[in-house]
C-alpha positions in Angstrom: -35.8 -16.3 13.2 -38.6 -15.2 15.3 -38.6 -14.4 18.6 -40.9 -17.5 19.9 -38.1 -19.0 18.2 -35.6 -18.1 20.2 -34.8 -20.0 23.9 -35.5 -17.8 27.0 -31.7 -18.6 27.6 -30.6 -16.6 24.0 -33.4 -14.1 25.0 -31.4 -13.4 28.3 -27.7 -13.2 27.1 -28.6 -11.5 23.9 -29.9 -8.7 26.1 -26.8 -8.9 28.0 -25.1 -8.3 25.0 -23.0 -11.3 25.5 -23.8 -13.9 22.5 -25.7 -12.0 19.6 -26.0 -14.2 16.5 -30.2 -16.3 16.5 -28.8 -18.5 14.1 -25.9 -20.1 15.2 -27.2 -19.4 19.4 -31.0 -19.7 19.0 -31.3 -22.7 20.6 -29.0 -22.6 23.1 -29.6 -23.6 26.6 -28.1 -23.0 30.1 -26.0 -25.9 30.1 -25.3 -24.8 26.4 -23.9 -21.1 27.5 -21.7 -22.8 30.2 -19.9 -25.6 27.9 -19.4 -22.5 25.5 -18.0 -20.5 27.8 -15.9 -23.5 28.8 -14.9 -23.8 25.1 -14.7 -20.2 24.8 -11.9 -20.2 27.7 -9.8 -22.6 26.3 -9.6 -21.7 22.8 -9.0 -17.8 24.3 -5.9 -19.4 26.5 -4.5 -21.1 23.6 -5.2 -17.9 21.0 -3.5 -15.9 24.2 -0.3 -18.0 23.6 -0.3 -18.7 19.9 -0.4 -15.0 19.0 1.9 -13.5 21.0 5.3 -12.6 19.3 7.2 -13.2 23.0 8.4 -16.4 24.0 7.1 -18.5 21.6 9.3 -16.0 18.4 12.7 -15.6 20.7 12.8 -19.6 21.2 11.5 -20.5 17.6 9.5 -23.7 18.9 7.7 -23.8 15.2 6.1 -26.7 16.3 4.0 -25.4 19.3 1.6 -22.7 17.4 0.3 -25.6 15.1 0.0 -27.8 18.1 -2.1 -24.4 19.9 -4.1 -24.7 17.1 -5.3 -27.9 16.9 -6.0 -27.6 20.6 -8.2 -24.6 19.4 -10.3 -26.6 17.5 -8.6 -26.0 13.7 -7.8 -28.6 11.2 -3.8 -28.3 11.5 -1.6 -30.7 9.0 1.8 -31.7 9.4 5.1 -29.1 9.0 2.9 -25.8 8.8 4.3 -22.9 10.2 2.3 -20.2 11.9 4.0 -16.7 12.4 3.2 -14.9 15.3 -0.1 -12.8 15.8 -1.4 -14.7 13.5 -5.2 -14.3 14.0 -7.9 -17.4 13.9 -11.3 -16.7 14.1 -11.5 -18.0 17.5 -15.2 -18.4 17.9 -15.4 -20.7 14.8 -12.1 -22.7 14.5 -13.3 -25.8 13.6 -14.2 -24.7 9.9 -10.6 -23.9 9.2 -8.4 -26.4 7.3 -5.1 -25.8 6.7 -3.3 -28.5 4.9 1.1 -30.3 5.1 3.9 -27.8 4.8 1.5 -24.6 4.6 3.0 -21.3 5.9 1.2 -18.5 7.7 3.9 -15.5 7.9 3.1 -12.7 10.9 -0.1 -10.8 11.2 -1.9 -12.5 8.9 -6.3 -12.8 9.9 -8.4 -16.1 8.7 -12.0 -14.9 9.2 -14.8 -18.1 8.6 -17.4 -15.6 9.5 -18.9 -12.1 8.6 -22.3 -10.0 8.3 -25.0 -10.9 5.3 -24.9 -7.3 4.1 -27.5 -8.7 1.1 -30.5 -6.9 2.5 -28.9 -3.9 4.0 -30.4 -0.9 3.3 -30.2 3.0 4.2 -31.8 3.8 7.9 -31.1 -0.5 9.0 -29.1 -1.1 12.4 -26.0 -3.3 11.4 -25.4 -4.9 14.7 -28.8 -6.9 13.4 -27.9 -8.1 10.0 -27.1 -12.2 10.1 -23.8 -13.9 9.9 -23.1 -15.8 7.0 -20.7 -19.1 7.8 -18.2 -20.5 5.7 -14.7 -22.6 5.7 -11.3 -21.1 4.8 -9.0 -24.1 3.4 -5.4 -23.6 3.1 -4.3 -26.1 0.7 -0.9 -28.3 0.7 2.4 -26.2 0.8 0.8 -22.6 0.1 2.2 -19.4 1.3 0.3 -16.6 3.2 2.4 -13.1 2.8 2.4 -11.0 6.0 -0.9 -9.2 7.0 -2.9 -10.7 4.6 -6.4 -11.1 5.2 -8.3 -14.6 4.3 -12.3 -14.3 3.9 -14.6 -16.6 4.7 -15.4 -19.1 2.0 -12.3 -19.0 0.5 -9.2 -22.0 -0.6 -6.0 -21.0 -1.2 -4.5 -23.8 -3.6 -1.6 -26.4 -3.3 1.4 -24.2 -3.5 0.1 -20.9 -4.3 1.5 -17.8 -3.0 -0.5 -15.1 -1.5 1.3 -11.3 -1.4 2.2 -9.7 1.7 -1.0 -7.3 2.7 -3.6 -8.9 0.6 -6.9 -9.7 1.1 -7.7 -13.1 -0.1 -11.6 -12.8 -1.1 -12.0 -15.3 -3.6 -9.9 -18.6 -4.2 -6.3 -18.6 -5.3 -5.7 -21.3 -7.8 -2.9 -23.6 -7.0 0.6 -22.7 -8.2 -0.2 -19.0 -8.9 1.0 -15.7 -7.1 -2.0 -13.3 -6.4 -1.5 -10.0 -4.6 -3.5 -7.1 -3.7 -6.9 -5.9 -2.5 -8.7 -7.7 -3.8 -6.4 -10.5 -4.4 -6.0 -11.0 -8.1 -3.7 -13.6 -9.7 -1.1 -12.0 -11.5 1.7 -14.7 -12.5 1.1 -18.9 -12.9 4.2 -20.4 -10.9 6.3 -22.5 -14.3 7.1 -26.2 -14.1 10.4 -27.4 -13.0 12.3 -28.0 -16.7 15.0 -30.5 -16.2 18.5 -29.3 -17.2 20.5 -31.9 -17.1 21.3 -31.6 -20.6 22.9 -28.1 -19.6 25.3 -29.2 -17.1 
């Protein structure tokens, strides 16, 4: 986006280093920076609260980091279970979807943003490449392991299982295990078999 482009506004707090990104900001105004930073301050409280292992872990209220969440701005179904320091990408909330009964163990990151690196070359500043966007959607009754990493872009099916310390950078298919970095499928979870006629 050229600079004529760009508000006077996004000029000015671009040079104060404190919003960066032309496309998602460009057009911002004044009254713009101040809702954000409104927006900003709640979602920061709430993160504040949500991640911390104190209080919230010692009294187990497993409903309260879903409902911090929602208040955040994120897509938060019913009986989901968020660990603590559990990280949202707090400046884009809204395009994360997580779906009944899904279960976020400790540590684990859900990133709906990240740097464009298609045109980088040798000798280019970083802190200029563009941000590409995208949703991460949890899907009905899947398992995050601990530490894992979710990229942007990425669904996680109904019921699969993600390994402790993976990072998730393409989807998991639903009722598979995947593990590792990257996060490959390695087993297909099996159908219930009824065994009645073994009892």
């Amino acid at each position: 986006m050229e600079n004529q482009k760009l508000t006077l506004t996004f000029r000015l707090f671009r040079a104060l280093g404190i919003i960066h990104d032309p496309v998602k900001y460009g057009q911002i105004s004044i009254w713009g920076i101040f809702c954000h930073a409104l927006k900003t301050i709640k979602i920061g409280f709430c993160f504040w609260i949500a991640y911390s292992p104190g209080i919230l872990h010692t009294f187990r209220f497993n409903n309260f980091r879903p409902w911090l969440w929602r208040r955040m701005g994120c897509h938060v179904g019913k009986g989901v279970c968020i660990g603590h320091s559990v990280a949202t990408d707090v400046g884009n909330t809204d395009l994360i979807h997580i779906e009944d009964n899904v279960i976020l163990t400790n540590h684990c990151v859900l990133l709906c943003h990240r740097r464009d690196m298609k045109g980088y070359r040798k000798g280019d500043d970083g802190t200029k490449l563009p941000y590409i966007y995208a949703p991460v959607t949890l899907k009905r009754g899947c398992q995050i392991g601990m530490g894992s990493i979710v990229m942007p872009g990425v669904t996680v099916g109904e019921g699969a299982i993600v390994g402790a310390h993976s990072v998730v950078t393409k989807d998991v298919p639903a009722w598979t295990i995947a593990v590792g970095n990257p996060c490959k499928v390695i087993k297909e979870i099996p159908e219930r078999v009824n065994d009645e006629s073994n009892a």
